[in-house]
N, C-alpha and C positions, 0 to 999 in steps of 0.2 A: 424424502431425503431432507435432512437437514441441514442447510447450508453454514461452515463457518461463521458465526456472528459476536461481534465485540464492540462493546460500550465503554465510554472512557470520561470522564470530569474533567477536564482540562483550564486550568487560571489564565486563560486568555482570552479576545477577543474573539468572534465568528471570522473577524475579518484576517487577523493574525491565523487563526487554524488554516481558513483557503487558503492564505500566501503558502504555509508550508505545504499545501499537498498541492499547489500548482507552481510554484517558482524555487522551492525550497529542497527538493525529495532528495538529491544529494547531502542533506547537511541530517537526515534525522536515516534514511534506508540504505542507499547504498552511493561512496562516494562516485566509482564507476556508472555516471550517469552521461547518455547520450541521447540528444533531441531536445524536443521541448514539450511541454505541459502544460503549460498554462492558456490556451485556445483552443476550444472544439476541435477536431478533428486533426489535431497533433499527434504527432508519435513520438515515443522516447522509449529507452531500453534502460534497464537497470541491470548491471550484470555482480555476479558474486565470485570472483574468481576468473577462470578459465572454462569453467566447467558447470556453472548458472548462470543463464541469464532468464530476463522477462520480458517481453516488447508488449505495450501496449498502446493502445489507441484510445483517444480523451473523445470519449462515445457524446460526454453532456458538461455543461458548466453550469451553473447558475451560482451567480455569484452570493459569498457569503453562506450559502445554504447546502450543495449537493455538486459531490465531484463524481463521472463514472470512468470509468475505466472497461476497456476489454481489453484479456489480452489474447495478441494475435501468432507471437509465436513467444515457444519456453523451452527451454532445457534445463532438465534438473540432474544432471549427470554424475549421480555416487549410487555406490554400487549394491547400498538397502533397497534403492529402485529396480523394477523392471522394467516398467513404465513411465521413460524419463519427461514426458512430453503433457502432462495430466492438466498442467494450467492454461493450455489452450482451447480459446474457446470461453474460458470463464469469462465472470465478472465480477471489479470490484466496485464496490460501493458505498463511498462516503456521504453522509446524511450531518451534515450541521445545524444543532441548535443550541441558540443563545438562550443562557440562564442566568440572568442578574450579570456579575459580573465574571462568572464560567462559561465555557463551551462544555455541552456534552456534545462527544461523538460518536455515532453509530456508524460501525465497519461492517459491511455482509462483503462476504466473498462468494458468489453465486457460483456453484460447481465446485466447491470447496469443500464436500462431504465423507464423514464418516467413513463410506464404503470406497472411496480411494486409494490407492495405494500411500502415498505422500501425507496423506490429513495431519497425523500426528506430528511427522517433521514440520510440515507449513503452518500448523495451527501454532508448534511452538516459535516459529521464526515470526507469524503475527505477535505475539504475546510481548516479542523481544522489539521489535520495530516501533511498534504503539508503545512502547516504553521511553525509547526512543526517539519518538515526536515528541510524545508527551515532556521529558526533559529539553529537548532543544526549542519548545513552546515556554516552557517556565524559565532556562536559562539561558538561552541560546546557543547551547552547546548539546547536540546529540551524541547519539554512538552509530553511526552508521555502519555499515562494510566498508574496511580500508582494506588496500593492496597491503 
């Protein structure tokens, strides 16, 4: 199985990329953010709606370099599903490295596979999110999920 995976160039620091995926994730994925992120064994939701959310659990840190994420419960509730529930259990996994004066970052989203029902919707809501970072890292202005 091939796991979800995406790479991305980014004109920031290593240290500016971790801020946004541990203090930031409101301002580049979804403004609907509750909890916290930024410590080991934190929980926070990101929710899209009424009718998505995603809780995760901050599994690892290390700073500057590698964010994980599991998530521990999901709802993807629209009605291309039948299988509203598919992102739990995953993991996601950001891999930070510093290049000159770029970040590259590597996204694997483990259980995030081809043979799922949702792949192609979540793979495009990654595409659009990492777009997302990547703007609110270059201008500090993302497009998250607003009400």
């Amino acid at each position: 199985m091939k796991n979800f995976k995406k790479t991305i160039i980014i004109q920031a620091s290593d240290d500016k990329v971790f801020d946004a995926l541990t203090n930031s994730i409101s301002k580049w994925w979804s403004e609907l953010f509750e909890g916290t992120s930024n410590k080991q064994e934190d929980f926070f939701t990101i929710r899209f709606g009424a009718n998505i959310f995603k809780t995760m659990w901050v599994e690892e840190l290390v700073l500057n370099q590698k964010v994980v994420w599991n998530v521990t419960d999901s709802l993807i509730d629209i009605p291309e599903l039948k299988n509203k529930t598919e992102w739990i259990n995953t993991q996601i996994v950001w891999e930070i490295n510093p290049k000159g004066t770029q970040t590259e970052l590597h996204l694997t989203h483990f259980g995030l596979t081809p043979q799922i029902e949702c792949y192609n919707i979540c793979q495009d809501g990654w595409h659009n999110f990492t777009q997302s970072l990547t703007e609110y890292l270059h201008t500090g202005t993302g497009n998250p999920y607003q009400i």
